[in-house]
N, C-alpha and C positions, 0 to 999 in steps of 0.2 A: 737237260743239256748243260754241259760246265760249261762255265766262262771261260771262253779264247778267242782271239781274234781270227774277223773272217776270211781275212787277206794279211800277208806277213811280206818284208820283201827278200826276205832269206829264211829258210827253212829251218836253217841248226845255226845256234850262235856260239862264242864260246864263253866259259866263266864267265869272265868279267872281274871287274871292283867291285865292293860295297865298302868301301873304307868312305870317312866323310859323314855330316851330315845333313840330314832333306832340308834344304832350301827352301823350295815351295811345296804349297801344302802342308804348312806347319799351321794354319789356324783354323777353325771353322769358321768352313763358308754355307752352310746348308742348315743343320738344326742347334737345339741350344747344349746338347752334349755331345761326345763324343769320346773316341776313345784313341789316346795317341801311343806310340810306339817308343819304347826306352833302350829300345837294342835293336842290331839291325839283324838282319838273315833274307831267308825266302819264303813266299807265302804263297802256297797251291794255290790252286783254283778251286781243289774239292774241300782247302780248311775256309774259304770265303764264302764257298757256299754254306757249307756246316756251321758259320755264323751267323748266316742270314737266315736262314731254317731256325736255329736256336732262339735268336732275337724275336724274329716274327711270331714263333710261337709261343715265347711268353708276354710277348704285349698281346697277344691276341687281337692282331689288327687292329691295334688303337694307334696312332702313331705314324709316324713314317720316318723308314729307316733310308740312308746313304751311302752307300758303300762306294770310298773313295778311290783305293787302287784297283788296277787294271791289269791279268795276268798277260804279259804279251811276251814274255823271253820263254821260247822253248826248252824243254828239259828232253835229251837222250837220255838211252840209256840202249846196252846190248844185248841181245839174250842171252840167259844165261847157259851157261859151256859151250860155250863161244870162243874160239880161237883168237888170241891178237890180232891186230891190224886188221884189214878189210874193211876200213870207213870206220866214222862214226856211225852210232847207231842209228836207230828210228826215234823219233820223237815220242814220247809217255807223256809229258803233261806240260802245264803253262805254269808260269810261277811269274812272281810281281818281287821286283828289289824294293826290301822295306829299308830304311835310313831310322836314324831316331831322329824326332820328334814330329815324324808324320803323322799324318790322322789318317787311322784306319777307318773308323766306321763314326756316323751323326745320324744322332736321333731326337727326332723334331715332335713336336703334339703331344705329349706326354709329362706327367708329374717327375721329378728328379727322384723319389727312390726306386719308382719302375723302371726308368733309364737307366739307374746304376744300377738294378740288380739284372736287366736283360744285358747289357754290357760289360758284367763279371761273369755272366754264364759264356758269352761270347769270347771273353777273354781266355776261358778252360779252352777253348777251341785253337786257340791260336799256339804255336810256340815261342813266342816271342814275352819277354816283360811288355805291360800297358800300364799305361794308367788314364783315369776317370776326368775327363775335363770339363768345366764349361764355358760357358759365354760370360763375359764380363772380369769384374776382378781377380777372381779364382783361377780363371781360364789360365 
């Protein structure tokens, strides 16, 4: 079942901004790495799942993963040969505004080169630039 929320209080939103950037949620709160965002865009529900399937299966349940954003802005779309006008569409999928320097994903219980290589596989999933953080100095 993808990630969406169970109750919305409008159905269809529109664009919006993403100019700006994330405020909160710029540092780990959960494990000692993580993976933050260097550009901004939109980020499905089915490429969040795709990195959490990814991660989990290469730590092979060692570990515990965080997945910090939340897909809640509905995406339309129309069918296609579809005449103009006549509403917007139906809803297709959920998507989550990414900002830079948010944290997408923390992963806790684990050695730092497993963390960095389940969180570069997770980064192929994404389309956004990331990069490798952790807790402490480096952070």
């Amino acid at each position: 079942m993808p990630l969406m929320p169970k109750r919305v209080k409008h159905r269809k939103v529109q664009k919006g901004c993403r100019k700006g950037y994330a405020t909160a949620g710029t540092s780990l709160a959960f494990g000692e790495y993580g993976l933050k965002a260097l550009d901004r865009g939109w980020l499905k529900n089915t490429q969040i799942e795709a990195c959490r399937v990814a991660v989990n299966r290469h730590m092979k349940r060692r570990g515990k993963l965080w997945i910090r954003p939340f897909p809640d802005k509905p995406i339309t779309k129309k069918p296609i040969e579809t005449r103009m006008g006549k509403g917007k569409g139906d809803t297709v999928s959920w998507v989550v505004v990414v900002k830079p320097g948010i944290i997408l994903l923390e992963i806790g219980g684990v050695r730092e080169p497993l963390a960095r290589e389940a969180l570069r596989i997770a980064a192929a999933k994404i389309g956004i630039p990331t990069r490798f953080v952790t807790r402490g100095i480096r952070g």
